[in-house]
C-alpha positions in Angstrom: 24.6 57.2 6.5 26.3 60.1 8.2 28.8 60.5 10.5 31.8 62.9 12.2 35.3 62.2 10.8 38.4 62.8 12.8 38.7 66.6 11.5 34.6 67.4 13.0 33.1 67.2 9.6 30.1 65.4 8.3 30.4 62.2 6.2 28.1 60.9 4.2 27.6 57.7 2.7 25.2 56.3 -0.1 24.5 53.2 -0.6 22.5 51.9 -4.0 19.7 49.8 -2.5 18.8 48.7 -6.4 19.7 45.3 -6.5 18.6 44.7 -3.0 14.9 45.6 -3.8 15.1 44.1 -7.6 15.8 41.0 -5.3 12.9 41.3 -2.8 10.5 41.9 -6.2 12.0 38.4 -7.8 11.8 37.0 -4.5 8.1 37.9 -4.0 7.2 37.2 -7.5 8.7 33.8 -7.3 6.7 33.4 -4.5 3.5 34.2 -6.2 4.5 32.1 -8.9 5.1 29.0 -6.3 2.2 29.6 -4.9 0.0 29.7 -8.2 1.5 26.5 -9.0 0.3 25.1 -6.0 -3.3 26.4 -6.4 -3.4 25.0 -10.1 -1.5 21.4 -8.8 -4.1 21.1 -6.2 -6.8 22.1 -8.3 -5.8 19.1 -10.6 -5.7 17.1 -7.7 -9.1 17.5 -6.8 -10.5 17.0 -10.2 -8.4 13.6 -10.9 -10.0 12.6 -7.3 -13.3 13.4 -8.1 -12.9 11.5 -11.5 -11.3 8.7 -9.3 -14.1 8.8 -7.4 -16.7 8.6 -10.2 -15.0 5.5 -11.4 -15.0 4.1 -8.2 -18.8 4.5 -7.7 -19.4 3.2 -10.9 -17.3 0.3 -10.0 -18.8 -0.4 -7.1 -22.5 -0.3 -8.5 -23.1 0.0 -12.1 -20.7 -3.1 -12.6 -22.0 -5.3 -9.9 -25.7 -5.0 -11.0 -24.8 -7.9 -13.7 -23.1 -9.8 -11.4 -25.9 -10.0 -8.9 -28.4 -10.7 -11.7 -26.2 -13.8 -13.2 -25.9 -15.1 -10.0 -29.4 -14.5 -8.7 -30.7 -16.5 -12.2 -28.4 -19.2 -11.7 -29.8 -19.5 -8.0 -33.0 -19.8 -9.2 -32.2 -22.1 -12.2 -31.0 -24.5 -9.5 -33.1 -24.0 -7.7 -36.1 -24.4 -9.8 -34.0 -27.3 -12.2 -31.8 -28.8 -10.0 -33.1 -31.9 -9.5 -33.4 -32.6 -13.2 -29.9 -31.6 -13.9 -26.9 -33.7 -14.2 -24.0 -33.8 -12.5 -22.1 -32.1 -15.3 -24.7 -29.6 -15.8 -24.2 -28.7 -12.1 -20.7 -28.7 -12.0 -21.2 -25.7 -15.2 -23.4 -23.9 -12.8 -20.8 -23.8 -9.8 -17.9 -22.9 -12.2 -20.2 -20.1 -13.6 -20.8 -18.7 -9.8 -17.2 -19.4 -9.2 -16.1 -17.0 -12.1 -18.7 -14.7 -11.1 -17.8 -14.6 -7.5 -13.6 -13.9 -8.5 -15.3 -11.0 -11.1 -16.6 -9.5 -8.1 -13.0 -9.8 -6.2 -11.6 -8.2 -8.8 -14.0 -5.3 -8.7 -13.5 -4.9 -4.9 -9.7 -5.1 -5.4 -10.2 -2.0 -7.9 -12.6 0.1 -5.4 -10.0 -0.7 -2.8 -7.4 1.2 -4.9 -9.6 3.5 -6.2 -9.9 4.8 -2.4 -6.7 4.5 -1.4 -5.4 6.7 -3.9 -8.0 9.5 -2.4 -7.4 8.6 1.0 -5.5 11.1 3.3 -2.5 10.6 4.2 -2.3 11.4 8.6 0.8 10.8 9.4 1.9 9.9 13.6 4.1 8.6 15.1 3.3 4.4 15.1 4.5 1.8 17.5 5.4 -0.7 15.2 5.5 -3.5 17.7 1.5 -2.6 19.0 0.3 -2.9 15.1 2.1 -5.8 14.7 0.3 -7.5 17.4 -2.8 -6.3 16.3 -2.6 -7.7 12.9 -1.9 -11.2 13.9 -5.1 -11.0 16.3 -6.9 -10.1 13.0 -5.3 -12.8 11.4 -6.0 -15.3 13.9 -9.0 -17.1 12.1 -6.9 -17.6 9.0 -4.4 -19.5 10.9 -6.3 -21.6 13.3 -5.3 -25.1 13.6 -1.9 -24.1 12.0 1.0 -25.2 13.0 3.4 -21.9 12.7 6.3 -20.4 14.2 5.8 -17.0 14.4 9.5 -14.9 14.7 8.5 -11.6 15.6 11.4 -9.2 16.2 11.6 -5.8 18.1 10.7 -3.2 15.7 11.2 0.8 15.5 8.9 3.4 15.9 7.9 5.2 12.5 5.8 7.9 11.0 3.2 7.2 9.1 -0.8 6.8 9.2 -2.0 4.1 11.4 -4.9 3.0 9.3 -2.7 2.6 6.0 -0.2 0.8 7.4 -2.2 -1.9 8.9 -3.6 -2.8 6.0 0.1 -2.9 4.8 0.4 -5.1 7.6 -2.3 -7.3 7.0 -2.0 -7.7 3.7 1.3 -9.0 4.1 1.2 -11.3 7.3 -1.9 -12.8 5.8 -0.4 -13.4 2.6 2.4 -15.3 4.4 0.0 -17.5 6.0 -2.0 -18.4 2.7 1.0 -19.1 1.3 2.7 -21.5 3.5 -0.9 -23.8 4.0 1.2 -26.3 2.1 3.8 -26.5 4.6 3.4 -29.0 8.0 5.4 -26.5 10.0 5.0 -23.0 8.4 7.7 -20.3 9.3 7.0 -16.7 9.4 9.2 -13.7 9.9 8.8 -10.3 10.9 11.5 -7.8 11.6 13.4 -4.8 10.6 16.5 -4.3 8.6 19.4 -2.4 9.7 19.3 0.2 6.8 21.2 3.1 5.4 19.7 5.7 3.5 17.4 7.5 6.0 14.9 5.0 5.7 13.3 1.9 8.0 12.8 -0.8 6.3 10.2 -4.1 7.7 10.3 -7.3 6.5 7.8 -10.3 6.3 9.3 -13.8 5.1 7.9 -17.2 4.6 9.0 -20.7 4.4 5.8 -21.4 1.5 5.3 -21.5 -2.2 7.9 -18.9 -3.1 8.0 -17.7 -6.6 10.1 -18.0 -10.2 12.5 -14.7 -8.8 12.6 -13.4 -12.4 9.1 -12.5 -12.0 9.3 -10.2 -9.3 8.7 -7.3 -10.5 5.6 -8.5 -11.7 4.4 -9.0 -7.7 3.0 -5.7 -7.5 1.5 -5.3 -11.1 -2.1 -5.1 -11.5 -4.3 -8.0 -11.2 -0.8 -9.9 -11.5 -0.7 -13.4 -9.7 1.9 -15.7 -9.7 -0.2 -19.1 -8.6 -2.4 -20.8 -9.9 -5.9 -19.3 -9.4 -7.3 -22.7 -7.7 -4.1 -23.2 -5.9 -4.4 -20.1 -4.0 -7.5 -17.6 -3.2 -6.8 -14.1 -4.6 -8.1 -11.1 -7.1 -4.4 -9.9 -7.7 -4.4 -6.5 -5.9 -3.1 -7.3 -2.4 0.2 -5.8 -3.3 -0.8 -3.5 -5.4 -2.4 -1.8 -3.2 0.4 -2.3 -0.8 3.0 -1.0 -2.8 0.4 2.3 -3.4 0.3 3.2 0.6 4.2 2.5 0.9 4.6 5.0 -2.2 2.6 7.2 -0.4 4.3 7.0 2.6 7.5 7.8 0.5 8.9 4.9 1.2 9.3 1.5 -1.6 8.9 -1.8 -1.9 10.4 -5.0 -3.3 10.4 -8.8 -3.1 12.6 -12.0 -3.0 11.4 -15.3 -3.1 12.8 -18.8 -4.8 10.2 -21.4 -5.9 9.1 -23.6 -2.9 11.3 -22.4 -1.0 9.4 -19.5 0.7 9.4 -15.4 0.3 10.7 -12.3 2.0 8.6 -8.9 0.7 10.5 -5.6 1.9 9.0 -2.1 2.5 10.5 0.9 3.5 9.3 3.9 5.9 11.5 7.3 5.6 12.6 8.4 8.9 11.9 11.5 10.6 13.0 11.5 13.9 13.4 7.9 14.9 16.7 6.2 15.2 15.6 2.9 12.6 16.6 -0.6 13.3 20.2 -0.5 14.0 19.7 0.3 17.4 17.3 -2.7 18.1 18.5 -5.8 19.5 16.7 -9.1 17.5 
């Protein structure tokens, strides 16, 4: 840089640009190294998806080609014995198609993961309220001739994907209602904690079956069920798959419950830009 001093002459000034463009090279190789990384991360993640995807096809065809065929012979073993066969014989044959039908459940409880794991993830902004509503219209069937008091509070707007997060939804209301059929008056609960953390978090509660709380973390294990198989209708992947879209979301889940005394299952939605619960009034 030059310039006059106060006598008229010419200054000059040199500076040692060096370190400033050793910099810019480590930033730019960084850079290239970030985004190699990135290429090589997503290249994994389109080979583990395609390999998820090969077992979910094979899942969804190559295992239920025995099913079909034990329960297509027993059909036509009934069919063509029936008559002849006593009643123990036939009470075999329905617990036969009973196991076969829960193998099946348990097969379509693994696709269903299998795909939500290579679902996208499109995220928007969700009126929480409108799904809600939606969900206990799909529900509707399940608790006809019910006698439930529904508590629905105001809830917050999140981000998230729509799709996803209904079946979040459903899985949980309809859950609530399976597990309160015991109870004359069923209670059910749905609203939003006020929460710290940058986070929204819902809640679903129930007044049914409950469950032995040191066995929560087992909730949202694999094919894990805490009832009694011919107490209540399930393949065990309900909150797995659950807990997988809430995880997705970046977000977590967790559970409380007391035996017969009902159960309160928690997830959590990080917050972009909405305010959460605490400035809802219930």
């Amino acid at each position: 840089m030059y310039q006059l001093n106060d006598r008229g002459a010419v200054q000059c000034s040199v500076h040692d640009i060096t370190e400033t463009k050793q910099a810019e090279e480590g930033i730019r190789a960084a850079n290239a190294e970030l985004e190699q990384r990135i290429r090589e991360q997503n290249a994994e993640l389109q080979a583990a998806n395609e390999e998820l995807h090969a077992v979910s096809y094979s899942l969804s065809n190559d295992l239920r080609a025995p099913l079909r065929h034990v329960l297509g012979f027993m059909q036509l073993l009934q069919d063509d014995a029936g008559p002849a066969l006593s009643e123990k014989s036939l009470h075999y044959l329905t617990a036969i198609a009973q196991s076969a039908e829960r193998m099946g459940g348990l097969i379509d409880g693994l696709v269903s993961y299998a795909s939500l794991n290579m679902a996208e993830v499109r995220p928007a902004e969700i009126e929480l309220d409108q799904l809600v509503l939606a969900v206990l219209d799909d529900v509707k069937d399940q608790a006809a001739d019910r006698n439930i008091n529904w508590q629905i509070h105001s809830l917050p707007a999140v981000r998230g994907d729509r799709t996803l997060l209904r079946l979040v939804l459903f899985q949980l209301i309809s859950n609530a209602v399976k597990f309160t059929s015991g109870r004359a008056a069923a209670t059910i609960e749905i609203g939003c904690l006020p929460s710290g953390g940058g986070e929204t978090v819902i809640f679903i509660r129930d007044n049914g079956a409950g469950f032995d709380p040191q066995y929560a973390g087992k909730l949202f294990g694999v094919f894990q069920r805490l009832h009694n198989g011919g107490e209540f209708e399930g393949s065990g992947m309900g909150l797995v798959n659950v807990q997988r879209i809430i995880q997705r979301h970046g977000g977590r889940t967790w559970a409380e419950g007391t035996v017969n005394q009902g159960a309160t299952i928690y997830f959590s939605i990080p917050n972009q830009t909405q305010p959460g619960c605490e400035n809802l009034n219930h």
